[in-house]
C-alpha positions as CSV (number, residue, x, y, z in Angstrom):
1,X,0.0,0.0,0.0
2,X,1.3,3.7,-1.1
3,X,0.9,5.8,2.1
4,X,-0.4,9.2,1.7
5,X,1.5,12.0,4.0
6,X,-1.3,13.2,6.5
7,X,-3.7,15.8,6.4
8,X,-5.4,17.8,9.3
9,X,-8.9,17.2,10.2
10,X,-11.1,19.6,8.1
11,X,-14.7,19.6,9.9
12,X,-16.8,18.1,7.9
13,X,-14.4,14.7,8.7
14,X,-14.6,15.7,12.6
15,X,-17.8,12.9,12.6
16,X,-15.7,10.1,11.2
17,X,-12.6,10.8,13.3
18,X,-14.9,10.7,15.8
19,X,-16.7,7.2,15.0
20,X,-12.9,5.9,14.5
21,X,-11.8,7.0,17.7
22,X,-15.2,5.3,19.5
23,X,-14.4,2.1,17.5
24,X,-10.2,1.8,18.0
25,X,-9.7,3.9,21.2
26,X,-12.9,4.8,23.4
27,X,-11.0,6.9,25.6
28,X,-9.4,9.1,22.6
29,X,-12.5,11.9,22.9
30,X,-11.4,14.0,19.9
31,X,-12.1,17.7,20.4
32,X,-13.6,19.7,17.2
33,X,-10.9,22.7,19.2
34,X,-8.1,20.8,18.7
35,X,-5.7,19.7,15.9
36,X,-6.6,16.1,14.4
37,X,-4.3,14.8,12.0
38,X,-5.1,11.3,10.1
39,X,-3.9,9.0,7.8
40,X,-6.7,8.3,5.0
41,X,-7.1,6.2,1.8
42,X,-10.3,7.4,0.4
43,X,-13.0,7.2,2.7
44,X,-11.3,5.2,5.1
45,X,-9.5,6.2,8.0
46,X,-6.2,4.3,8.9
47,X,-4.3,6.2,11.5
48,X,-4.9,9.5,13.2
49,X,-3.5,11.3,15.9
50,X,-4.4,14.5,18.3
51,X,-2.0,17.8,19.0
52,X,-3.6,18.9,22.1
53,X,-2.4,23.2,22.2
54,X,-1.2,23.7,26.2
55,X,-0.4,26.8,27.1
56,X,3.0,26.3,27.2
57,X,3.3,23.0,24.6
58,X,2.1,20.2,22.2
59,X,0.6,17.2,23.8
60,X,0.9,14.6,21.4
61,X,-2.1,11.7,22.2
62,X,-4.5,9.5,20.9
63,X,-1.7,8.3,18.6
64,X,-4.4,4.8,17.2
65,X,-4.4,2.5,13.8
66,X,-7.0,0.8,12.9
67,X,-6.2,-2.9,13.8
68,X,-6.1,-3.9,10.1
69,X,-3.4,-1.6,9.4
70,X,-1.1,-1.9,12.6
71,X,2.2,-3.0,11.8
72,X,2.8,-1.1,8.2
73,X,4.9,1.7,9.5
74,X,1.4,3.6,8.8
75,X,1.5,5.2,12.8
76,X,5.5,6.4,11.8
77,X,4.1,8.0,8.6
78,X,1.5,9.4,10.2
79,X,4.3,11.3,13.0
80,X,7.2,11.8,10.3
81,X,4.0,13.8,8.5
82,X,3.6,16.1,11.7
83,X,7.0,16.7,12.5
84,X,7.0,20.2,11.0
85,X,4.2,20.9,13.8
86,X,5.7,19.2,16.2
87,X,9.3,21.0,16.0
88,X,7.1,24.6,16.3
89,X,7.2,24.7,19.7
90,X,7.7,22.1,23.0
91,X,5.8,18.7,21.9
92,X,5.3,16.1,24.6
93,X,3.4,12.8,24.4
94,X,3.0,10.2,27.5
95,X,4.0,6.6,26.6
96,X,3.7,3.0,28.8
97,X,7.3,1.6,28.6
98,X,6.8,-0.8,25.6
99,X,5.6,2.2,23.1
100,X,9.3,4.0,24.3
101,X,11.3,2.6,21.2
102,X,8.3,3.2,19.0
103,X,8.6,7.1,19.7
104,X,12.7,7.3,19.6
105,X,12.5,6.3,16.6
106,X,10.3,8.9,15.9
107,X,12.6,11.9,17.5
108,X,11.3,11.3,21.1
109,X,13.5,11.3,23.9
110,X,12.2,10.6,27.7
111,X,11.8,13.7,29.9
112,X,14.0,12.3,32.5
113,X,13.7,15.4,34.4
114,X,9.7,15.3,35.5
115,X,10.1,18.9,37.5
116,X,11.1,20.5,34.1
117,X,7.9,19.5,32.1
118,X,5.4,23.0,31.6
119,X,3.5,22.7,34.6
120,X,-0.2,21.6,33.1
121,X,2.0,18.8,31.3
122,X,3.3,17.3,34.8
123,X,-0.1,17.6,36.7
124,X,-1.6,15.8,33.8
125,X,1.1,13.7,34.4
126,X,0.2,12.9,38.0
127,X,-3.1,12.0,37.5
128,X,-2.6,9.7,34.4
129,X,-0.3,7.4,36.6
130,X,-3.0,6.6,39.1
131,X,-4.7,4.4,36.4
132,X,-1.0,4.2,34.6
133,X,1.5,4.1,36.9
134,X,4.2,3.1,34.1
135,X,3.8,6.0,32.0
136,X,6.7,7.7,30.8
137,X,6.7,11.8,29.6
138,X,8.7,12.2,26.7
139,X,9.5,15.6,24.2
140,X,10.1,15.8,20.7
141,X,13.3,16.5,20.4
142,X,14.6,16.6,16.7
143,X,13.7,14.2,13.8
144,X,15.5,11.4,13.1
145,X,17.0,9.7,10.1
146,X,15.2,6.6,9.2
């Protein structure tokens, strides 16, 4: 399969991004206010992601392929695509210890240093590890040769 580079969200999609999300990852909750960025061969939706705006960052999250397509490299398109938007300005995204290689690859490094992270970032942070007590912040930090 050719893989298209990815396209932001226009509204009249914001329904269908939003059926994907209920279908592949229930707790995604796409926002019309924010940034949606997806993957798409014709009608169909393969991979799509969220750039939450903080006030003082990106959050990168709801990072989801649809089952059929996992394992095509279509999630690694889909970040190489953004990484224009993501370079703008401080880009985080939270990760459970097995997605950690995923994301290097990607021009991710871990946020070793938790007291640094924009404030909003590390209280999200907090409460996130009561349900997920693995997960990991990590910040765009250049991108990376493939």
């Amino acid at each position: 399969m050719s893989l298209q580079l990815a396209v932001a969200v226009e509204p009249l999609w914001f329904p269908l991004v939003k059926k994907f999300y209920q279908a592949f990852y229930p707790s995604g909750k796409p926002n019309k206010a924010e940034p949606l960025w997806v993957i798409k061969e014709g009608a169909n939706i393969l991979c799509a992601v969220r750039l939450k705006p903080l006030d003082q960052c990106l959050f990168l999250t709801g990072l989801v392929t649809h089952p059929q397509y996992r394992n095509q490299g279509i999630a690694g398109q889909l970040l190489r695509s953004i990484s224009k938007q993501l370079a703008q300005q401080p880009s985080y995204c939270f990760n459970t210890p097995e997605l950690i290689p995923f994301y290097r690859r990607h021009g991710f490094i871990e946020a070793t240093d938790e007291a640094r992270l924009p404030s909003e970032l590390r209280s999200r942070l907090q409460r996130y590890r009561i349900k997920q007590p693995s997960l990991i912040a990590m910040k765009y930090h250049k991108k990376t040769p493939m």
